[in-house]
C-alpha positions as a printed Julia matrix, in Angstrom:
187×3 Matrix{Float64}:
   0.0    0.0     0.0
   1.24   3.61   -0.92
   1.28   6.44    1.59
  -0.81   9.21    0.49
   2.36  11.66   -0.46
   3.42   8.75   -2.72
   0.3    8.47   -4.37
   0.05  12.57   -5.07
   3.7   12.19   -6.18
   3.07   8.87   -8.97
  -0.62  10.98  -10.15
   2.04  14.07  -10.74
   4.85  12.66  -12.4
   2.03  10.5   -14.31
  -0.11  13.61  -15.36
   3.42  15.48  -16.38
   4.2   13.03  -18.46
   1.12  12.73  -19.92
   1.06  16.75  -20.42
   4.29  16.24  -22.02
   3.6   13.45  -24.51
   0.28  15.8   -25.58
   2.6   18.56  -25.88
   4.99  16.49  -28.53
   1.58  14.54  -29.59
   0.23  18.17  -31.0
   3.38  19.83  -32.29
   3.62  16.75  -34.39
   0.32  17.13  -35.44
   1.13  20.73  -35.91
   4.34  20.08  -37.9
   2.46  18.35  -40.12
   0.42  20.35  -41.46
   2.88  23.12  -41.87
   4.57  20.48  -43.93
   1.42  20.4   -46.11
   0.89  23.73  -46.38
   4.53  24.48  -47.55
   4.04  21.55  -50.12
   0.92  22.6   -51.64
   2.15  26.48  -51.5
   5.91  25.17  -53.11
   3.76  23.43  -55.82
   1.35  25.94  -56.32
   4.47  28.31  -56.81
   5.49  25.92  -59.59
   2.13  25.69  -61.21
   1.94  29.35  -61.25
   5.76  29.95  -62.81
   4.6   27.5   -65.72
   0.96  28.77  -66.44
   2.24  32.5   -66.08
   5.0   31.93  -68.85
   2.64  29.83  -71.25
   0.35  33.06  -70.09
   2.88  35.47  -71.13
   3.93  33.9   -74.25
   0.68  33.79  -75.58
  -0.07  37.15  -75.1
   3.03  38.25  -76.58
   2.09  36.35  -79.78
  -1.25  37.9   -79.97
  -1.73  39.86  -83.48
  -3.92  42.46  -82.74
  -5.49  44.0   -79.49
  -8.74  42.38  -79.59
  -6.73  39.02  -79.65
  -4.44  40.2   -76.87
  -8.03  41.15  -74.59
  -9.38  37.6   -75.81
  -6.46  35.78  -74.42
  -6.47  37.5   -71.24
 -10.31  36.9   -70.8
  -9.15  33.31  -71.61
  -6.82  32.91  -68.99
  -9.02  34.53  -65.92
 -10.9   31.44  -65.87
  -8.67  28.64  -65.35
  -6.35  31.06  -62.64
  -9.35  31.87  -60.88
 -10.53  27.95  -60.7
  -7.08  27.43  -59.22
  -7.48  30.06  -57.09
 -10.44  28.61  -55.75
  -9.07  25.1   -55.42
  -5.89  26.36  -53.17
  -8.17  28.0   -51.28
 -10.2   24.79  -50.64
  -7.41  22.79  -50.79
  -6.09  24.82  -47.95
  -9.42  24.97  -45.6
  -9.18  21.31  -46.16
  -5.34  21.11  -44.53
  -6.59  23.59  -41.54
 -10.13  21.74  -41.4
  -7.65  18.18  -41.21
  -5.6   19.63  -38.29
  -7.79  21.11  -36.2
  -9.71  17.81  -36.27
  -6.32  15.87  -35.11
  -5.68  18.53  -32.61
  -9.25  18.19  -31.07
  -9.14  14.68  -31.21
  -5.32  14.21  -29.35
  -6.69  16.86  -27.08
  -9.79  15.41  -26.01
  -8.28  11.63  -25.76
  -5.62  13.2   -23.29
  -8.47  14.76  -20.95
 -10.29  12.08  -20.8
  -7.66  10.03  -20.06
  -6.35  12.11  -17.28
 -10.24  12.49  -15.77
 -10.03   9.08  -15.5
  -6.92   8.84  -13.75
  -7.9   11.21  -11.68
 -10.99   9.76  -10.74
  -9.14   6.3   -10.17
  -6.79   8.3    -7.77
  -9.58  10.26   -5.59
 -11.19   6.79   -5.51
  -7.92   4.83   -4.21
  -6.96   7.73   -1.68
 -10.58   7.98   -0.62
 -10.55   4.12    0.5
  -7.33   4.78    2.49
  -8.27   8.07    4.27
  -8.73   8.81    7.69
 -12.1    8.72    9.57
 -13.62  12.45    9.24
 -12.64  13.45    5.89
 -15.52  12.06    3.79
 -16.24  16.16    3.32
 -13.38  16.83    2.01
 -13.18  13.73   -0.11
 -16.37  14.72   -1.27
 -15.68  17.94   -2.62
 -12.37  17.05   -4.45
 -15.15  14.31   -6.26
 -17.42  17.32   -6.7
 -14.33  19.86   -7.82
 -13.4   16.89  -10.85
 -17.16  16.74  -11.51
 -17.34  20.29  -12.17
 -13.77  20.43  -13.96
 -15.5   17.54  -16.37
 -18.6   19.63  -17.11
 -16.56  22.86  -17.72
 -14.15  20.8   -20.22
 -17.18  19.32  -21.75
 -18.89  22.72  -22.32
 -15.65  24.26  -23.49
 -15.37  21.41  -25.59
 -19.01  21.74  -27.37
 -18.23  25.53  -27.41
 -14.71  25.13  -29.34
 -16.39  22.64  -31.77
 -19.35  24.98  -32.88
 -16.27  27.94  -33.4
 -15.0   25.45  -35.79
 -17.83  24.61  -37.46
 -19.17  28.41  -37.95
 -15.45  29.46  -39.21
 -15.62  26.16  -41.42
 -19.25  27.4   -42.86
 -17.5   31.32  -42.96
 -14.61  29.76  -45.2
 -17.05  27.86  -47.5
 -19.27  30.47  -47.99
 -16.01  32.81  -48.79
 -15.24  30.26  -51.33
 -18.31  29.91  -53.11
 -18.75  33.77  -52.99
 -15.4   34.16  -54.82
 -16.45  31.35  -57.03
 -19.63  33.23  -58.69
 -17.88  36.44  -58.77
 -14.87  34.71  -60.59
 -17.18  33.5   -63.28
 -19.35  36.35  -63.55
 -16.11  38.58  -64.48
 -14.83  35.56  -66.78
 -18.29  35.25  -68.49
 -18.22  39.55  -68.96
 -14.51  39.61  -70.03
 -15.37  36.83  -72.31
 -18.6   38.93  -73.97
């Protein structure tokens, strides 16, 4: 049987370790998507090198000004479609990591309510005669630190979800007024 400073000292050590492997859990998680979002910008900056010298080749070749206007009307189409897919493309990497984040997050809490619990439960069967009260309230203080996590939790997720809906909504915004001004450059 442990002595009840022995206990506190194992659930520390035991919570900063788990505090630490969250901590190296997310900036992995956060690494990654950097990673992602340097790859997709590096080959975007490719794309845009190669489509921008075809561009400017063409419109160097053009015979006449209406030809040169033609072209260019030409061309806002397809940049603006790519436009539109880095920008999804991109929601779609910060959409992906703040899932992983939320989900590494909320696997670590729950984990350490439950160790928690188990330790409040083991130091409660070894404690004196007299302190059911105060046994009771560190139950009661964990209860409440659950429901406040949970509510944060629910909270965090809808701000997600509405900045998710804001960034679609951008999207499909810049969409129609991409092809409106392709369809009246094109007239």
């Amino acid at each position: 049987m442990f002595t009840l400073p022995e206990q506190f000292s194992n659930a520390a050590k035991a919570n900063f370790e788990a505090q630490l492997s969250l901590i190296t859990n997310l900036t992995s998680k956060a690494f990654e998507s950097v990673e992602k979002v340097v790859d997709l910008n590096l080959n975007v900056a490719k794309a845009s090198l190669e489509d921008s010298s075809i561009a400017a080749r063409q419109l160097l070749s053009a015979k006449d000004p209406q030809e040169f206007f033609s072209l260019s009307a030409a061309q806002a189409q397809p940049a603006a479609a790519k436009a539109i897919a880095y920008g999804r493309h991109l929601a779609g990497i910060a959409t992906s990591a703040q899932a992983e984040l939320t989900r590494a997050t909320e696997e670590q809490i729950a984990e350490t309510g439950r160790k928690m619990t188990a330790l409040v439960e083991d130091v409660s069967k070894n404690a004196p005669a007299g302190s059911e009260n105060v046994i009771a309230i560190v139950k009661s203080a964990i209860g409440n630190a659950n429901a406040g996590y949970e509510q944060f939790n629910k909270t965090a997720k809808q701000a997600a979800e509405v900045i998710e809906a804001n960034v679609n909504s951008a999207v499909n915004q810049f969409t129609q007024a991409a092809e409106k001004t392709t369809s009246r450059a094109r007239k």
